[in-house]
PDB file of N, CA, C, O and CB in Angstrom:
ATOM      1  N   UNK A   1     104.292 104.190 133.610  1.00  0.00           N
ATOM      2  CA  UNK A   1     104.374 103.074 132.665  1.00  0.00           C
ATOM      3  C   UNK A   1     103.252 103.188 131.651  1.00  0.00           C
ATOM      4  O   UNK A   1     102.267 103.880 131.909  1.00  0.00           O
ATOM      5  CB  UNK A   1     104.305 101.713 133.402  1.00  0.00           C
ATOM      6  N   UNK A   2     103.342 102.677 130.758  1.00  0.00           N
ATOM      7  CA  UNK A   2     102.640 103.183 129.332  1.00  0.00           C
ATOM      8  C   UNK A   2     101.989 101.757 128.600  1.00  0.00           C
ATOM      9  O   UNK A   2     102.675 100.786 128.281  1.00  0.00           O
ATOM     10  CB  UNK A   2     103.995 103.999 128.142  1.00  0.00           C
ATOM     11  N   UNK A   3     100.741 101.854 128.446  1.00  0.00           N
ATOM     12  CA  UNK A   3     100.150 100.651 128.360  1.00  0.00           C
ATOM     13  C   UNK A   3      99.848 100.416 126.856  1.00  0.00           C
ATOM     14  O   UNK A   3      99.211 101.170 126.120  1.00  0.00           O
ATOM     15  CB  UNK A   3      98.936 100.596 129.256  1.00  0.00           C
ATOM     16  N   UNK A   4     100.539  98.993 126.473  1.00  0.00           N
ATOM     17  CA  UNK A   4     100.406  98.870 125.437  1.00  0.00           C
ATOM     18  C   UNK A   4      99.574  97.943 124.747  1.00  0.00           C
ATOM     19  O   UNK A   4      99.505  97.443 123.624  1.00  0.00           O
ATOM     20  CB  UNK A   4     101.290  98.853 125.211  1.00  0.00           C
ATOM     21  N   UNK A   5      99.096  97.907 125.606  1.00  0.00           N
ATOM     22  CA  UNK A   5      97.488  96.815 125.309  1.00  0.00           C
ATOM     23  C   UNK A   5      96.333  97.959 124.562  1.00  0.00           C
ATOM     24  O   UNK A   5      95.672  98.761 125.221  1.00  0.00           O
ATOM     25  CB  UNK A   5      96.525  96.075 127.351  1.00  0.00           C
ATOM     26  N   UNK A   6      96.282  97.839 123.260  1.00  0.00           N
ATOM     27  CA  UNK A   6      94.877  99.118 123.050  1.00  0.00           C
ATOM     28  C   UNK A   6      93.881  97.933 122.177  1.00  0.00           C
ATOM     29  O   UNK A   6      94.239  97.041 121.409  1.00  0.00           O
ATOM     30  CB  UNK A   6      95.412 101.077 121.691  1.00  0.00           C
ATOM     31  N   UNK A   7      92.830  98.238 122.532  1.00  0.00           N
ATOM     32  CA  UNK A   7      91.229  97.250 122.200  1.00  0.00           C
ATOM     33  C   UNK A   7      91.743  95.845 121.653  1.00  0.00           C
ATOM     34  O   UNK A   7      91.643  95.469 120.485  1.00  0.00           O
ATOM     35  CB  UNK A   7      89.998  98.058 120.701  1.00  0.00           C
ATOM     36  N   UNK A   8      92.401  95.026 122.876  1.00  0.00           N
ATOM     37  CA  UNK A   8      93.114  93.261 122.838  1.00  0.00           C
ATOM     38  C   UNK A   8      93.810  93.348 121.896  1.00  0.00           C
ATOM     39  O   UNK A   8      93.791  92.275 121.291  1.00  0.00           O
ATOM     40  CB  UNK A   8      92.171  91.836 122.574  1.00  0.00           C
ATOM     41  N   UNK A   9      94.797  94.486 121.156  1.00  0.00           N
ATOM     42  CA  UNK A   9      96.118  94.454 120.463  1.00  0.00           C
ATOM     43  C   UNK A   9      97.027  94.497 120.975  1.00  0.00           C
ATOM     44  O   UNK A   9      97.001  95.149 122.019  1.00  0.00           O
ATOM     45  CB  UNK A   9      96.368  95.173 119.742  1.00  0.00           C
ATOM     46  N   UNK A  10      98.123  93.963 120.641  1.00  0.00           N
ATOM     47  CA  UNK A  10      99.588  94.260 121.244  1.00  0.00           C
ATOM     48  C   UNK A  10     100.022  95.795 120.313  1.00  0.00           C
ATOM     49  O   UNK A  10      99.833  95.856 119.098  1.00  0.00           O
ATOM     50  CB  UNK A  10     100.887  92.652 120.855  1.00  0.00           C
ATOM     51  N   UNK A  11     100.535  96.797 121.006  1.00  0.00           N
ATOM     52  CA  UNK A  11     101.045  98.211 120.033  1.00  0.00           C
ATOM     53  C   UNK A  11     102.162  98.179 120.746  1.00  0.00           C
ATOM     54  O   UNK A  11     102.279  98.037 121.963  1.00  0.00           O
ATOM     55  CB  UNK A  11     100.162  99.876 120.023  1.00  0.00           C
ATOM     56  N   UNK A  12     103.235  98.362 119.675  1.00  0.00           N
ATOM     57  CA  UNK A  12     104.781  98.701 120.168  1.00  0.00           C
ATOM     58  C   UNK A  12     105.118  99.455 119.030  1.00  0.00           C
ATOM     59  O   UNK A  12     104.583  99.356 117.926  1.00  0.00           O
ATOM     60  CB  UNK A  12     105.919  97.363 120.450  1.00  0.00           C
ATOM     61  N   UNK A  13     106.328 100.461 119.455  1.00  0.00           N
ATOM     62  CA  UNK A  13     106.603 101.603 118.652  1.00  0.00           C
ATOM     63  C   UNK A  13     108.351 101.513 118.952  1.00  0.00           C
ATOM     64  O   UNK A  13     109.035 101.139 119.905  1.00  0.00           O
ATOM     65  CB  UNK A  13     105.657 103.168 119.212  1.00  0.00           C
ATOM     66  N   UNK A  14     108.668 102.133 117.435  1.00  0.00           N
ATOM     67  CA  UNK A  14     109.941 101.590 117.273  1.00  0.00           C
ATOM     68  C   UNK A  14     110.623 102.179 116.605  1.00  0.00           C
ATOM     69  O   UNK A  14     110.273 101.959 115.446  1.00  0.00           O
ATOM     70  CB  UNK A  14     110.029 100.532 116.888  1.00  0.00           C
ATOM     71  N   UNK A  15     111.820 103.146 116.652  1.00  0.00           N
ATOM     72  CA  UNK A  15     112.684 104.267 115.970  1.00  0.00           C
ATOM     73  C   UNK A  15     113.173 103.456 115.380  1.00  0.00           C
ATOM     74  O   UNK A  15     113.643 102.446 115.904  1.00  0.00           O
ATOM     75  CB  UNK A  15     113.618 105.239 116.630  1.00  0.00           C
ATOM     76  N   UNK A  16     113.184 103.672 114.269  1.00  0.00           N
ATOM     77  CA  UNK A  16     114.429 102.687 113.465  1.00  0.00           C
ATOM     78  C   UNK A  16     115.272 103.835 112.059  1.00  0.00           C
ATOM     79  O   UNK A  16     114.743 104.256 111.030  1.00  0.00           O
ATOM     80  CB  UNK A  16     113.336 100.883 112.452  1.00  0.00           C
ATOM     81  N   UNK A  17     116.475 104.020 112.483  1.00  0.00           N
ATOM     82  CA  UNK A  17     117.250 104.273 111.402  1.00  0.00           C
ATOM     83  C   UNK A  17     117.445 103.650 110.484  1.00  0.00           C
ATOM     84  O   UNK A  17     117.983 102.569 110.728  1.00  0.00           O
ATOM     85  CB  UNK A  17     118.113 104.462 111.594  1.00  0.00           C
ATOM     86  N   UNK A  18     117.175 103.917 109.170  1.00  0.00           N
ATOM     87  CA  UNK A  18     118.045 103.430 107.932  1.00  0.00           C
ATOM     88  C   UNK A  18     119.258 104.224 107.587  1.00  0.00           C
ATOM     89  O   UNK A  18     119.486 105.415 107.375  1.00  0.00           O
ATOM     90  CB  UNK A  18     117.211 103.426 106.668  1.00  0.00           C
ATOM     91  N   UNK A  19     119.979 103.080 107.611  1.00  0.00           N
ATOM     92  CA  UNK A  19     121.568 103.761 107.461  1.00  0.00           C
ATOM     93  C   UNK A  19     122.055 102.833 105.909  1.00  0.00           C
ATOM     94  O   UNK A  19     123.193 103.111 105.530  1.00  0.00           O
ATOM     95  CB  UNK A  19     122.906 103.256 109.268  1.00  0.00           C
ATOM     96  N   UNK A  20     121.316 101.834 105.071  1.00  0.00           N
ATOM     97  CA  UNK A  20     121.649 101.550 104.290  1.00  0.00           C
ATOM     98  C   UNK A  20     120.229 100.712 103.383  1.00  0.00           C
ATOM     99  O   UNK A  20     119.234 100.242 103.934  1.00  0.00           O
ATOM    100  CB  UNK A  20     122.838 101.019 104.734  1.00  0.00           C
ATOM    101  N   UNK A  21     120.424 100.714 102.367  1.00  0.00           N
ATOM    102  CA  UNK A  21     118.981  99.764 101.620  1.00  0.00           C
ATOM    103  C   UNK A  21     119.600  99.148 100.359  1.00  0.00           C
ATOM    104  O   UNK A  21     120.637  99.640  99.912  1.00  0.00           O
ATOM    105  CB  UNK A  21     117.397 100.886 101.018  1.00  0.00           C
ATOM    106  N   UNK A  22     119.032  98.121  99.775  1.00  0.00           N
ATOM    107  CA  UNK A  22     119.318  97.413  98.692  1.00  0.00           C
ATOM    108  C   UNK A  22     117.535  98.075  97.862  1.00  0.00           C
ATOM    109  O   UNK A  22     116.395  98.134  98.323  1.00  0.00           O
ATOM    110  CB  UNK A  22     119.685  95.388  99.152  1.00  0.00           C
ATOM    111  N   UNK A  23     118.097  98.434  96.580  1.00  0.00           N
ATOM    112  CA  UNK A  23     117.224  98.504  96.120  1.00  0.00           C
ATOM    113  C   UNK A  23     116.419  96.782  95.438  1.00  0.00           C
ATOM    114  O   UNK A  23     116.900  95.803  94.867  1.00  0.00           O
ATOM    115  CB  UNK A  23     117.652  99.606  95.317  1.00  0.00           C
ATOM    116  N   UNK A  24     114.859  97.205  95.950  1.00  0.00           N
ATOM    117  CA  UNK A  24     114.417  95.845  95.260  1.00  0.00           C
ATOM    118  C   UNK A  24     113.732  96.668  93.820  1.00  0.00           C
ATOM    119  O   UNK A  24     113.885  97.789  93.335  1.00  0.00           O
ATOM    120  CB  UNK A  24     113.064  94.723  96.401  1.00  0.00           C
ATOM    121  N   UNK A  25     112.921  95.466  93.460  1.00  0.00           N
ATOM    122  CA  UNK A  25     111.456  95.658  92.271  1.00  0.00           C
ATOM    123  C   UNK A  25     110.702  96.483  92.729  1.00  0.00           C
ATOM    124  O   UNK A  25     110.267  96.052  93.797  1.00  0.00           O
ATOM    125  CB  UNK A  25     110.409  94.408  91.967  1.00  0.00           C
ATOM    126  N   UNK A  26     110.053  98.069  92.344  1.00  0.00           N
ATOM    127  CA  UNK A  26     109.484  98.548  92.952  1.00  0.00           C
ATOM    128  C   UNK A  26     107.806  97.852  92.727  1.00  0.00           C
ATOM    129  O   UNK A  26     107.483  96.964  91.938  1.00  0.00           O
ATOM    130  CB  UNK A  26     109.885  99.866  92.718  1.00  0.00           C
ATOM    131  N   UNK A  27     106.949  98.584  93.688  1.00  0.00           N
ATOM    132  CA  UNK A  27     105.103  97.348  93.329  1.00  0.00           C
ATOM    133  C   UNK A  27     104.442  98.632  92.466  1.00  0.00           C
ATOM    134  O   UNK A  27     104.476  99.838  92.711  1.00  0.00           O
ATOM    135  CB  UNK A  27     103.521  96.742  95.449  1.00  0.00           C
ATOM    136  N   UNK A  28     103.954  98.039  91.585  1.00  0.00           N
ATOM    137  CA  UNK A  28     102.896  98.480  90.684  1.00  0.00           C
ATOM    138  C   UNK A  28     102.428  99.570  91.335  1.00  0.00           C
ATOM    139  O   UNK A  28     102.672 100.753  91.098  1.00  0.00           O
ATOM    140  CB  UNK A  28     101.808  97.493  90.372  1.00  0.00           C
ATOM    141  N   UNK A  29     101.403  98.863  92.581  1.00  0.00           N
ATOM    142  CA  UNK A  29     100.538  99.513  93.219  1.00  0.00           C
ATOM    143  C   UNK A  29     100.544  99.918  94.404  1.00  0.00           C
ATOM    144  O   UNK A  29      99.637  99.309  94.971  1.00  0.00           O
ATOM    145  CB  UNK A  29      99.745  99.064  93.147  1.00  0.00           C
ATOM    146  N   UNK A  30     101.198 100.806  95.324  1.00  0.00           N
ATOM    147  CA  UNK A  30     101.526 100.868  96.497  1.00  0.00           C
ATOM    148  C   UNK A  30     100.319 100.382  97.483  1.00  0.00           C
ATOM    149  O   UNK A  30     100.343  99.824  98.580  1.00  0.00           O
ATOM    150  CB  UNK A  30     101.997 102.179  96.679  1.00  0.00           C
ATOM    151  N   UNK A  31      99.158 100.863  96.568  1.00  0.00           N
ATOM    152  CA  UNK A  31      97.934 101.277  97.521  1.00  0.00           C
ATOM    153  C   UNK A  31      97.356  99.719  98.029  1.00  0.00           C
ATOM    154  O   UNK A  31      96.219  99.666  98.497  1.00  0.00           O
ATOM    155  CB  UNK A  31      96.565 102.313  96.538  1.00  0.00           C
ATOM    156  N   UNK A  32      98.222  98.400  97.911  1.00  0.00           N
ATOM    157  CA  UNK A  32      97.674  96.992  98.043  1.00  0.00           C
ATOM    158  C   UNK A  32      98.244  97.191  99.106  1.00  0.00           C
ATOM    159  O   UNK A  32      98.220  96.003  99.428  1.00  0.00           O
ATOM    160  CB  UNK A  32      97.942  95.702  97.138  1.00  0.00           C
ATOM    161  N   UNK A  33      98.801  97.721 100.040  1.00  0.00           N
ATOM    162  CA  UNK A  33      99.327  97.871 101.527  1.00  0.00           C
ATOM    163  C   UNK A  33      98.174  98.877 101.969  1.00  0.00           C
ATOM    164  O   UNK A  33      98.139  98.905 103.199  1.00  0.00           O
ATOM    165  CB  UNK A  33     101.084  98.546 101.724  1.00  0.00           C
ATOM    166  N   UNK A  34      97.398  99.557 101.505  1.00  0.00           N
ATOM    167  CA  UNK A  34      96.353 100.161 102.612  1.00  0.00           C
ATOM    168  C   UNK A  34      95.455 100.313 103.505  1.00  0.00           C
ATOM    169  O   UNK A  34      95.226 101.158 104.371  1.00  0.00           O
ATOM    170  CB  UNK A  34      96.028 100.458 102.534  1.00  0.00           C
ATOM    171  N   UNK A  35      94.738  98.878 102.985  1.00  0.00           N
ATOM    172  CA  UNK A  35      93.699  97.833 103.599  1.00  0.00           C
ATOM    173  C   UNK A  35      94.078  96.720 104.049  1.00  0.00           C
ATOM    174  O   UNK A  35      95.161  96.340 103.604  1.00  0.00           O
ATOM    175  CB  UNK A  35      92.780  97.433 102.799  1.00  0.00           C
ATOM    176  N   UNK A  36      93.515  95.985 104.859  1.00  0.00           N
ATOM    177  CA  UNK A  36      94.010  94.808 105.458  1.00  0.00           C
ATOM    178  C   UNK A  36      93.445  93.786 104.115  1.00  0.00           C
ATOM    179  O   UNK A  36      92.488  93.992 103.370  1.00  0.00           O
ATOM    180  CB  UNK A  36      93.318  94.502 107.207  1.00  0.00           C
ATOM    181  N   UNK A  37      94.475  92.563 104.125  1.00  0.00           N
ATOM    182  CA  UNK A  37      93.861  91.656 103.618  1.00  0.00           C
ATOM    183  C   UNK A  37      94.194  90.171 104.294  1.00  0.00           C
ATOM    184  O   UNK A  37      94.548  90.029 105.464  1.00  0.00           O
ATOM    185  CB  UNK A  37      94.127  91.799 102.258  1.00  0.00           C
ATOM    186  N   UNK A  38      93.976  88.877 103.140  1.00  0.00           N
ATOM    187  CA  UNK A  38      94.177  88.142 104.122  1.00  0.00           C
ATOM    188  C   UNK A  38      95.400  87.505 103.872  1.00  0.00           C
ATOM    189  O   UNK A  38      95.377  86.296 103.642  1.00  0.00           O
ATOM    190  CB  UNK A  38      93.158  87.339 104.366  1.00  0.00           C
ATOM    191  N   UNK A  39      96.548  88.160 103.877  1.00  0.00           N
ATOM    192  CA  UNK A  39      97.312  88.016 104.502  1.00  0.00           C
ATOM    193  C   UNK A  39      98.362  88.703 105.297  1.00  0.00           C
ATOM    194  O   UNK A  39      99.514  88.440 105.644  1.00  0.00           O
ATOM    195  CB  UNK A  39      97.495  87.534 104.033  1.00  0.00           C
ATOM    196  N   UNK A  40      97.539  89.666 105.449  1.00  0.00           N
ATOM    197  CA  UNK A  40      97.970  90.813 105.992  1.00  0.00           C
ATOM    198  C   UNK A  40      97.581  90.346 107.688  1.00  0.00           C
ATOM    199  O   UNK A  40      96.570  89.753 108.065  1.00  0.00           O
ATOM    200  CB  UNK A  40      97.143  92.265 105.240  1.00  0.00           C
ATOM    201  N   UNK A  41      98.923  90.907 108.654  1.00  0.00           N
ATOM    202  CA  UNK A  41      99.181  90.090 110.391  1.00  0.00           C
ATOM    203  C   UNK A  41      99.611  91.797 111.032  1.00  0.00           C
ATOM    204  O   UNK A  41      99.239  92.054 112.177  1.00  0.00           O
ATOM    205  CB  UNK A  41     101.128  88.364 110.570  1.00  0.00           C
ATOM    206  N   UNK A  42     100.315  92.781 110.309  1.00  0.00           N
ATOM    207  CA  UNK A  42     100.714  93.832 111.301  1.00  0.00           C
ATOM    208  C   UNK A  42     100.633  94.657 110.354  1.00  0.00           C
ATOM    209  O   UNK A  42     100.441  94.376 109.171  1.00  0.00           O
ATOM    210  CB  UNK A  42     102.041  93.811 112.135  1.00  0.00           C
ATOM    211  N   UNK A  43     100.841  96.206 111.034  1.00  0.00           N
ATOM    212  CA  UNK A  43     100.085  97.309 110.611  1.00  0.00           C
ATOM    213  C   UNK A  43     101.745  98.192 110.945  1.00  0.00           C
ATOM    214  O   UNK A  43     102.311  98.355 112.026  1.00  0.00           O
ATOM    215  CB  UNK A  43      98.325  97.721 111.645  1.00  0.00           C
ATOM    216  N   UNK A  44     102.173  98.633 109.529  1.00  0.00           N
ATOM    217  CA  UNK A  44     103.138  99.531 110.012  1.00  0.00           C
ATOM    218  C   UNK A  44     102.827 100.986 109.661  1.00  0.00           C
ATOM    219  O   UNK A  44     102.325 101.405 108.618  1.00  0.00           O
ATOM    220  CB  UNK A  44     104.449  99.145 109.494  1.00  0.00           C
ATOM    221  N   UNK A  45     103.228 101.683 110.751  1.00  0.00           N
ATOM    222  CA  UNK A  45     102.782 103.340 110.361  1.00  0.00           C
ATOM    223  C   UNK A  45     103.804 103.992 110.187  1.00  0.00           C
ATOM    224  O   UNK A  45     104.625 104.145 111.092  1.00  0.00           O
ATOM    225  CB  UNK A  45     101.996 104.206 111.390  1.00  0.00           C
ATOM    226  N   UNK A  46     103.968 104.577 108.808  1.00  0.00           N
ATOM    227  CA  UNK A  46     105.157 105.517 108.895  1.00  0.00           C
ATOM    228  C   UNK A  46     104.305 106.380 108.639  1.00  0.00           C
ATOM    229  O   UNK A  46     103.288 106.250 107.958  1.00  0.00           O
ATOM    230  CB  UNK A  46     106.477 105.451 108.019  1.00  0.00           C
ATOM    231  N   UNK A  47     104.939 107.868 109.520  1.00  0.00           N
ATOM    232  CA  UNK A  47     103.991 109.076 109.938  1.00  0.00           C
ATOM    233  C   UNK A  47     102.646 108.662 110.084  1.00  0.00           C
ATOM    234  O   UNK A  47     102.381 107.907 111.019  1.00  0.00           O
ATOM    235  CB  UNK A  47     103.976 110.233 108.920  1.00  0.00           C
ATOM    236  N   UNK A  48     101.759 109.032 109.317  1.00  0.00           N
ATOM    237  CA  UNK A  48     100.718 108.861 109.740  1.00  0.00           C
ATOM    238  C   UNK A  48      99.586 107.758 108.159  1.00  0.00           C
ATOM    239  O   UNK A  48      98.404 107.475 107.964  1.00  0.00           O
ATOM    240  CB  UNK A  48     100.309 110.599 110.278  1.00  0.00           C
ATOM    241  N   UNK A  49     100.780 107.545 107.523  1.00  0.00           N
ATOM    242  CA  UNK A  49     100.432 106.365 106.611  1.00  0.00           C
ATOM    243  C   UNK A  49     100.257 105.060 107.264  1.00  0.00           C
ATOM    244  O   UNK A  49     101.274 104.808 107.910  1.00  0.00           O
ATOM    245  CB  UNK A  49     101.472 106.175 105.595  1.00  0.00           C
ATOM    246  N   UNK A  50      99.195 103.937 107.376  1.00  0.00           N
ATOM    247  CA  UNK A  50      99.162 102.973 107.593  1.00  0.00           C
ATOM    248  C   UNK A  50      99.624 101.889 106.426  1.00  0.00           C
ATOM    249  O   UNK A  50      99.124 102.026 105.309  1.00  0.00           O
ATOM    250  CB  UNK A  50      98.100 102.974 108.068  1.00  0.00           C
ATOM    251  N   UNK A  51     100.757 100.600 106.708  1.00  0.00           N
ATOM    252  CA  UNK A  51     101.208  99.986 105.692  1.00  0.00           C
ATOM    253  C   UNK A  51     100.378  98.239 106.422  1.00  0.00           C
ATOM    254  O   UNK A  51     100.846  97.561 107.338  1.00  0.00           O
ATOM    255  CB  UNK A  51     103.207 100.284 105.476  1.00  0.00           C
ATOM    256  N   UNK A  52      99.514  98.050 105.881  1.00  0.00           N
ATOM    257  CA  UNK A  52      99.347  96.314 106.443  1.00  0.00           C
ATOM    258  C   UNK A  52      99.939  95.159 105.490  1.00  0.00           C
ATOM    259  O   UNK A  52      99.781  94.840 104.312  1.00  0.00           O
ATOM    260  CB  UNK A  52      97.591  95.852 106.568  1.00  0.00           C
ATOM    261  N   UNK A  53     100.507  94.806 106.306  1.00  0.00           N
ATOM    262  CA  UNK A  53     101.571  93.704 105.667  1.00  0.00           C
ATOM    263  C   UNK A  53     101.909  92.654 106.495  1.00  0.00           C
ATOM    264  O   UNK A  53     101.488  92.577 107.649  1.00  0.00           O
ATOM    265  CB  UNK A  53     102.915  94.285 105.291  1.00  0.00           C
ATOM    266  N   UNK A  54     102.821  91.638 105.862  1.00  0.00           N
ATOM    267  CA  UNK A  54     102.622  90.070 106.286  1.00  0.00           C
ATOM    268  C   UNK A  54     104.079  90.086 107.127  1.00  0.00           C
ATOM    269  O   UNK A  54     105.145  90.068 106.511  1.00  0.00           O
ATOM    270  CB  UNK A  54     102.495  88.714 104.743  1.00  0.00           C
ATOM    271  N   UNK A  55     104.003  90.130 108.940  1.00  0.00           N
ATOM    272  CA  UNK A  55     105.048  89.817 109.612  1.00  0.00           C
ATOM    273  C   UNK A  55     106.056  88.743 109.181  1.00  0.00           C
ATOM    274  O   UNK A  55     107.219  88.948 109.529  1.00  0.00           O
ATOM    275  CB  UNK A  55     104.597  89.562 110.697  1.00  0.00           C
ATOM    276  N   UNK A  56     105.740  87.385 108.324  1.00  0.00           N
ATOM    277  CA  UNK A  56     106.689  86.638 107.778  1.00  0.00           C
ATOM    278  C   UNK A  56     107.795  86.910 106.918  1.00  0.00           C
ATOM    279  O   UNK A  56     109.006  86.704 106.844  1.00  0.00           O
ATOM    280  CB  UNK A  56     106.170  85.942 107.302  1.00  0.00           C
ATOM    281  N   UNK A  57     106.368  87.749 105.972  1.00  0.00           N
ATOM    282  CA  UNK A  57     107.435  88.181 105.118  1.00  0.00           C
ATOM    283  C   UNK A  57     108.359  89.104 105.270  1.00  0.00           C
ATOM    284  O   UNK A  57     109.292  89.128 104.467  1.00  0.00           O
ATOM    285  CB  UNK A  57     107.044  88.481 104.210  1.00  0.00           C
ATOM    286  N   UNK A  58     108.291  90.010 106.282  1.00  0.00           N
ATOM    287  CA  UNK A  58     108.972  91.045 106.237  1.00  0.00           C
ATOM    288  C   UNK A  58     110.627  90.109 106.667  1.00  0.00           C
ATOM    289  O   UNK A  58     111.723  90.183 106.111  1.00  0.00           O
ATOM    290  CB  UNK A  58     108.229  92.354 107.348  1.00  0.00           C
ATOM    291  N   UNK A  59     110.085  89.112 108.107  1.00  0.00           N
ATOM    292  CA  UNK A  59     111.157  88.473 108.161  1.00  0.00           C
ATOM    293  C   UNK A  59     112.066  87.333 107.890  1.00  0.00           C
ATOM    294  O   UNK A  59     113.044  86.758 108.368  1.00  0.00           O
ATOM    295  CB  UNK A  59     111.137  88.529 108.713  1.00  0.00           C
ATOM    296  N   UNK A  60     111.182  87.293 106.794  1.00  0.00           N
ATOM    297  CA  UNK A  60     112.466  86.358 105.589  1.00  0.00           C
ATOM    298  C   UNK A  60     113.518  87.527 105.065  1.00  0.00           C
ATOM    299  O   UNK A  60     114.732  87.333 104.999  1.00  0.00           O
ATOM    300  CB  UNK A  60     111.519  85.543 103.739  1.00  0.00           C
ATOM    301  N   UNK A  61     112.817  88.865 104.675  1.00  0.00           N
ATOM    302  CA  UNK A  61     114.024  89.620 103.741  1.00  0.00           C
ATOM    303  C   UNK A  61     114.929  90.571 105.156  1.00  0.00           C
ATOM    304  O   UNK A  61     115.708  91.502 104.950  1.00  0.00           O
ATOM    305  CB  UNK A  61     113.080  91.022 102.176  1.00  0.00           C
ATOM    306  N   UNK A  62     114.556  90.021 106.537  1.00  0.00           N
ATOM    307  CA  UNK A  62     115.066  91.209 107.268  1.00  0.00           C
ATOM    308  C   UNK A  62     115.527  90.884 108.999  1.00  0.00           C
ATOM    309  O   UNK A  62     114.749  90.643 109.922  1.00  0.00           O
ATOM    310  CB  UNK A  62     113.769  92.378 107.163  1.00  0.00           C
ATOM    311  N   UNK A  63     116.267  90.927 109.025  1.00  0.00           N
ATOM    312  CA  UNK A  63     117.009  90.515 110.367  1.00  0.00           C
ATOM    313  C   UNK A  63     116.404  90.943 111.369  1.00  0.00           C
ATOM    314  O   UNK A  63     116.056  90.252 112.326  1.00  0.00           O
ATOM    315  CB  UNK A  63     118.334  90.955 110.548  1.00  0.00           C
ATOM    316  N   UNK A  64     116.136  92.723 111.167  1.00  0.00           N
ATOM    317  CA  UNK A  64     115.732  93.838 112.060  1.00  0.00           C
ATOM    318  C   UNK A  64     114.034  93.007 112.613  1.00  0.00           C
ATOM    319  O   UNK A  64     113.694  92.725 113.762  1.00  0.00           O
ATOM    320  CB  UNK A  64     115.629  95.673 110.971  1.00  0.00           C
ATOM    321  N   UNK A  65     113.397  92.836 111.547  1.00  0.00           N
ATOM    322  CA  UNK A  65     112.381  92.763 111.738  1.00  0.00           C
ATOM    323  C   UNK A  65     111.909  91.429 111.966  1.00  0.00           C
ATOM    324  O   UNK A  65     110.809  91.315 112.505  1.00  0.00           O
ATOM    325  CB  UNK A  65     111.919  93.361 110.955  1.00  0.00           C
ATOM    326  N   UNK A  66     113.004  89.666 111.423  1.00  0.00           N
ATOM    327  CA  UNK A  66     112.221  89.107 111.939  1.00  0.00           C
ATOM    328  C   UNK A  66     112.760  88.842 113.920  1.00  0.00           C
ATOM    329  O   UNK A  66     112.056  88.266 114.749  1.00  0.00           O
ATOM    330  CB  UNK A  66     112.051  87.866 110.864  1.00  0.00           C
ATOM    331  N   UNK A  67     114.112  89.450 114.181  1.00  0.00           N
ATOM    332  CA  UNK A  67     114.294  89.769 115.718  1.00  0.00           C
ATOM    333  C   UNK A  67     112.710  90.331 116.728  1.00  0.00           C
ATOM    334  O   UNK A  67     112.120  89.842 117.690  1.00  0.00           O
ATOM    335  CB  UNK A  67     115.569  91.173 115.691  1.00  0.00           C
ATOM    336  N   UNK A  68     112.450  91.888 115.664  1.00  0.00           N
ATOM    337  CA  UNK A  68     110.752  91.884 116.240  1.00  0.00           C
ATOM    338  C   UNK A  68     110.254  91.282 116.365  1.00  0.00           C
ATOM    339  O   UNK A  68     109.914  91.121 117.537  1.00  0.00           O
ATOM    340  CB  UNK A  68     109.855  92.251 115.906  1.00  0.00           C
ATOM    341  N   UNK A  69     109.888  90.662 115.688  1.00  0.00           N
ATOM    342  CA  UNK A  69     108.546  89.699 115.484  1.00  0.00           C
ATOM    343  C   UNK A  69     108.905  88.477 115.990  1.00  0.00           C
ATOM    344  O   UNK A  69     107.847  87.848 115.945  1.00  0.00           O
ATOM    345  CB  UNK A  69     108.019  89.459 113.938  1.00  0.00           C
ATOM    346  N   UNK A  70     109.699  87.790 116.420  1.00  0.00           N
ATOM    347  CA  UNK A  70     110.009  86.635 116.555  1.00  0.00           C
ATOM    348  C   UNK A  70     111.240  86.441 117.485  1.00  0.00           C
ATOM    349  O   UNK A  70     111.855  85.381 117.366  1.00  0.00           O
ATOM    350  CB  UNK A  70     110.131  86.156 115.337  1.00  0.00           C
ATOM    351  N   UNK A  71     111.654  87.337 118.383  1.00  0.00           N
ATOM    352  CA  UNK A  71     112.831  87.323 119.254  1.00  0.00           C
ATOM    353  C   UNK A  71     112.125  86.742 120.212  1.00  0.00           C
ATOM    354  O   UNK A  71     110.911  86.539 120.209  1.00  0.00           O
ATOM    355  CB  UNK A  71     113.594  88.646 119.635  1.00  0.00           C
ATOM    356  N   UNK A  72     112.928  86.466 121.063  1.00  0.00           N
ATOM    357  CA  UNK A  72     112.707  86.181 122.315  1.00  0.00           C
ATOM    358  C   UNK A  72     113.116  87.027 123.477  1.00  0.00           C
ATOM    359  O   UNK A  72     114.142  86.830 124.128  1.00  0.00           O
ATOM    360  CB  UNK A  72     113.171  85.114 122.439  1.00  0.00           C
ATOM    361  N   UNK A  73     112.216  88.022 123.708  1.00  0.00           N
ATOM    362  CA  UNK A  73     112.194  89.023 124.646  1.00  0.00           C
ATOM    363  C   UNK A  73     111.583  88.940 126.321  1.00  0.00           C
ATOM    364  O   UNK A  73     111.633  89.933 127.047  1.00  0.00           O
ATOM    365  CB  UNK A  73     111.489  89.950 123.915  1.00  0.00           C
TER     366      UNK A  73
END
């Protein structure tokens, strides 16, 4: 069993296919996801890029993600 407690964080890891996307507005500046700020709650890593961003928001625009964040498991 594989412990997902690392220094009093919760870490969970998660394959996710995209099989379809709506294009939005692309951001100016990508690089405002690199650092934490304050309103920044979770840390997504694709490969080995860190994205910090706001768990709410992700699940207002997203089913997938507010089920993560907010299911009842």
């Amino acid at each position: 069993r594989q412990n997902y407690v690392i220094n009093n964080a919760l870490t969970m890891e998660f394959i996710i296919d995209i099989i379809a996307s709506e294009r939005g507005t692309s951001i100016a500046d990508p690089g405002i996801f690199a650092a934490p700020n304050d309103m920044s709650n979770v840390i997504l890593m694709i490969g080995k890029e860190k994205l910090h961003v706001c768990k709410e928001y992700l699940s207002v625009h997203s089913p997938v993600f507010k089920t993560l964040f907010f299911g009842d498991f």
